[in-house]
C-alpha positions as CSV (number, residue, x, y, z in Angstrom):
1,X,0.8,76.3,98.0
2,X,0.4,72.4,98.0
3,X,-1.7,71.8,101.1
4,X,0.8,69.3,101.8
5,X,3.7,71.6,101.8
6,X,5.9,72.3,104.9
7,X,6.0,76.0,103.9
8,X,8.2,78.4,101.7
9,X,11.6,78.6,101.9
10,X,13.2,81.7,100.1
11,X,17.3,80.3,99.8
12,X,20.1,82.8,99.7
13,X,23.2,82.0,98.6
14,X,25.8,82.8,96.2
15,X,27.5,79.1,95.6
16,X,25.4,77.6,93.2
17,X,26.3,74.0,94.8
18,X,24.6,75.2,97.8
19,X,22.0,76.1,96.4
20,X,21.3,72.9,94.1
21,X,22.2,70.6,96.7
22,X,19.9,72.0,99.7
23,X,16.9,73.5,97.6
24,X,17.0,69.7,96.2
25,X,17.1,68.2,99.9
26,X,14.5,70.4,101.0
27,X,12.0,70.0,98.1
28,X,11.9,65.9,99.3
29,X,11.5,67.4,102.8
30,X,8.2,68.9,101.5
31,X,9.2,72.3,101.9
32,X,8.7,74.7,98.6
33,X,12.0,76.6,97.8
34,X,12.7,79.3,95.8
35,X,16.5,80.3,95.5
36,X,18.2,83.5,94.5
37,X,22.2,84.2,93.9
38,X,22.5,87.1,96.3
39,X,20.2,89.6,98.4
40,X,19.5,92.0,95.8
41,X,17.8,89.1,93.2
42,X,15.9,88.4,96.2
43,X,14.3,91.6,96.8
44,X,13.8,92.4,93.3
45,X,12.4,89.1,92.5
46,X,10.6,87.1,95.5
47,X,6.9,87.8,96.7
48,X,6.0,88.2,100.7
49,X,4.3,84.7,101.1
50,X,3.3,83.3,104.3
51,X,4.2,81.0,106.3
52,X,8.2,81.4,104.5
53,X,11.7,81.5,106.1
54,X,14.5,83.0,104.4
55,X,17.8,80.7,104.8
56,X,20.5,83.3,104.1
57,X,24.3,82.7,103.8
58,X,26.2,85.7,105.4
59,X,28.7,86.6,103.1
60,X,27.5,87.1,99.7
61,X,28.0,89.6,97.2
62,X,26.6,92.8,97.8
63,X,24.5,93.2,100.7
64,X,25.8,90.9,103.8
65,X,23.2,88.8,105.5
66,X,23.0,91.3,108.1
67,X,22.5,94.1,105.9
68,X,19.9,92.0,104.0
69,X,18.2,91.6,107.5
70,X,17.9,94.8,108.1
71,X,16.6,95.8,104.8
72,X,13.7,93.5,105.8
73,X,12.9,94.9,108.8
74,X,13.2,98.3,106.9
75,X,10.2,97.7,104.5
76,X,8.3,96.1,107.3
77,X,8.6,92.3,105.7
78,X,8.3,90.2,108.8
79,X,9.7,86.7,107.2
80,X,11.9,85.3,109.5
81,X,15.7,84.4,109.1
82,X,17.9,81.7,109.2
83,X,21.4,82.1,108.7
84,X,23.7,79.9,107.3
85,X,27.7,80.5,107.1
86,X,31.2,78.7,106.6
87,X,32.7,80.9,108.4
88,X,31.6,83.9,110.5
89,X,33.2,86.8,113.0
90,X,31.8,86.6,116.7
91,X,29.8,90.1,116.1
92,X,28.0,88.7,112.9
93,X,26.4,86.1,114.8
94,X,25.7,88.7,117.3
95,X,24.3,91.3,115.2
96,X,22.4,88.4,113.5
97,X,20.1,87.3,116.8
98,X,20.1,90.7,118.2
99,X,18.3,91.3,114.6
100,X,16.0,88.7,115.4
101,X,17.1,86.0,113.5
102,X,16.1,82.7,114.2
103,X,19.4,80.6,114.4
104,X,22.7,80.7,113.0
105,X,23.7,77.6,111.4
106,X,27.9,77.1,111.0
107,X,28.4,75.0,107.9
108,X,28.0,72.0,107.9
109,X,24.6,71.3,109.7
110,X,23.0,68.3,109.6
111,X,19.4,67.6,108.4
112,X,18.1,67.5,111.9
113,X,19.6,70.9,112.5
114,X,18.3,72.5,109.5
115,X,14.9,71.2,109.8
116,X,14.3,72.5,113.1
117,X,15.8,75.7,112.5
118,X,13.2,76.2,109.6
119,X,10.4,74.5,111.0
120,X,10.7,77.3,114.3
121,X,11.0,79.8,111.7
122,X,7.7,78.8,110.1
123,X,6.0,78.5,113.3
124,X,6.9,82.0,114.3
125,X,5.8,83.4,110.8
126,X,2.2,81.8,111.5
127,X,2.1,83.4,114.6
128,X,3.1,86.8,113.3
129,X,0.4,86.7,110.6
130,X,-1.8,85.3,112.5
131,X,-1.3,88.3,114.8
132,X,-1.3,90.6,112.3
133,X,-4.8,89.1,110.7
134,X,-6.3,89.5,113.9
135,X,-5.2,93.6,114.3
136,X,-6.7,94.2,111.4
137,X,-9.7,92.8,112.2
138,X,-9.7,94.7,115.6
139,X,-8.7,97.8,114.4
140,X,-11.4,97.8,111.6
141,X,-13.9,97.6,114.1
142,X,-12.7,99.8,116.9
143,X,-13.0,102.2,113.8
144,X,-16.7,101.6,113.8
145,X,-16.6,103.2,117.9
146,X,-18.1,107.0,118.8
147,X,-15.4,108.6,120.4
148,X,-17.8,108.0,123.9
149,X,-17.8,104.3,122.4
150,X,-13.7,103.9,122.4
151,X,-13.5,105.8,126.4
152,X,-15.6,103.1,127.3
153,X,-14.0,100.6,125.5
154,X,-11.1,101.0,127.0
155,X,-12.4,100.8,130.4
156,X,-13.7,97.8,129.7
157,X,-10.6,96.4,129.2
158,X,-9.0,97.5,132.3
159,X,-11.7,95.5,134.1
160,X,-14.1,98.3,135.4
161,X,-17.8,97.7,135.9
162,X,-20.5,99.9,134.4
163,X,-20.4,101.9,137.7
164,X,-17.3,102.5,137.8
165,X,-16.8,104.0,134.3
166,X,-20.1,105.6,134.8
167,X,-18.1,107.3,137.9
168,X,-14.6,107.9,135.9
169,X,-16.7,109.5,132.6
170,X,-19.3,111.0,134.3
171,X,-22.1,109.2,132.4
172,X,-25.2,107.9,134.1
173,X,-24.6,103.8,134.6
174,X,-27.7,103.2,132.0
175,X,-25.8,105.0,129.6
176,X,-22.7,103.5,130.4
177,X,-24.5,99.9,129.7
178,X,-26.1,101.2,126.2
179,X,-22.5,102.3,125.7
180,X,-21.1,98.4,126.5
181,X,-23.5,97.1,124.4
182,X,-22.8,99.0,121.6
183,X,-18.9,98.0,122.1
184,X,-20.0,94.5,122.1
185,X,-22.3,94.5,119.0
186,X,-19.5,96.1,116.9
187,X,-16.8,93.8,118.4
188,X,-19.5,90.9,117.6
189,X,-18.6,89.4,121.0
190,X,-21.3,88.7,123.7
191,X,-19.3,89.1,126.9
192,X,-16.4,90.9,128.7
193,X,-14.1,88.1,128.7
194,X,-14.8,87.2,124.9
195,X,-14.0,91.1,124.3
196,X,-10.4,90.9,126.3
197,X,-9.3,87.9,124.6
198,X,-10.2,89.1,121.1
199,X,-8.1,92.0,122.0
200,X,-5.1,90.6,124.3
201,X,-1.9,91.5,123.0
202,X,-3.0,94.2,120.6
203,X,-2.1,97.9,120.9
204,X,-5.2,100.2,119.5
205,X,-4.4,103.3,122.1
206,X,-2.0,105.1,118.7
């Protein structure tokens, strides 16, 4: 991608005037745009690129928006959606955000609207890869643990000093330190505090 480049925009939407007219706009934006007639071209035909949005008409032939959202979460692509529509039902919008989307813009939007909707879109796909980048980091190295390792681990994060796991595991407290420091060299970290924060959030326990 340009480095320049607001971020990839994957446009949905069966009127071909649409389509020209806001892929067009959104190329001057600085955003790069790929557009597709309906959902099904779109699965068959785009690549999971990161940071991306996919601006989505809801009624389209073929799949609906919603159906096209939940499709996504289905194969575990975690681009986020913006919806765009002339004219919607109450319980589309409603299934929509309850799917996760990220707005639900009634045509016509303005530039400001759009722009904003995408650009909270983007943000949230950094974050989610950025999330994800960092699991898989942790996860390869909690790998690396002895199953004695991982107990200890685990302890660690709950806060409890090398006498108090020795006292919960039953291991000697010199034993539980060679145990810590183990957990830190294969973590690369050099203290508790760098351990938790390389590890907030993140669910290693299944």
């Amino acid at each position: 991608m340009n480095p320049s480049a607001q971020g990839y925009v994957y446009l949905v939407d069966d009127d071909p005037d649409i389509r020209f007219y806001l892929s067009d706009l959104l190329r001057q934006l600085g955003y790069v745009v790929a557009t597709f007639a309906d959902a099904d071209t779109f699965f068959k035909e785009s690549m999971d690129l990161s940071p991306a949005v996919v601006l989505m008409d809801m009624r389209m032939p073929g799949l609906t928006g919603v159906q096209a959202q939940q499709r996504l979460q289905a194969i575990g692509r975690q681009t986020p959606v913006v919806f765009i529509s002339g004219e919607s039902h109450p319980q589309e919008i409603i299934d929509a955000m309850k799917g996760g989307a990220v707005d639900f813009l009634i045509k016509p939007f303005n530039r400001e609207q759009l722009v904003a909707a995408l650009d909270r879109a983007l943000a949230r796909d950094v974050k989610q890869r950025d999330q994800f980048v960092r699991l898989t980091h942790v996860q390869r190295m909690f790998k690396a643990l002895t199953e004695r390792e991982r107990e200890v681990f685990f302890l660690i994060l709950q806060g409890h000093a090398n006498q108090s796991i020795g006292e919960l595991t039953g291991v000697q407290a010199d034993t539980v330190k060679k145990h810590r420091a183990a957990v830190f060299d294969k973590f690369q970290v050099s203290s508790t505090a760098e351990l938790m924060a390389l590890c907030a959030g993140l669910d290693l326990a299944n």
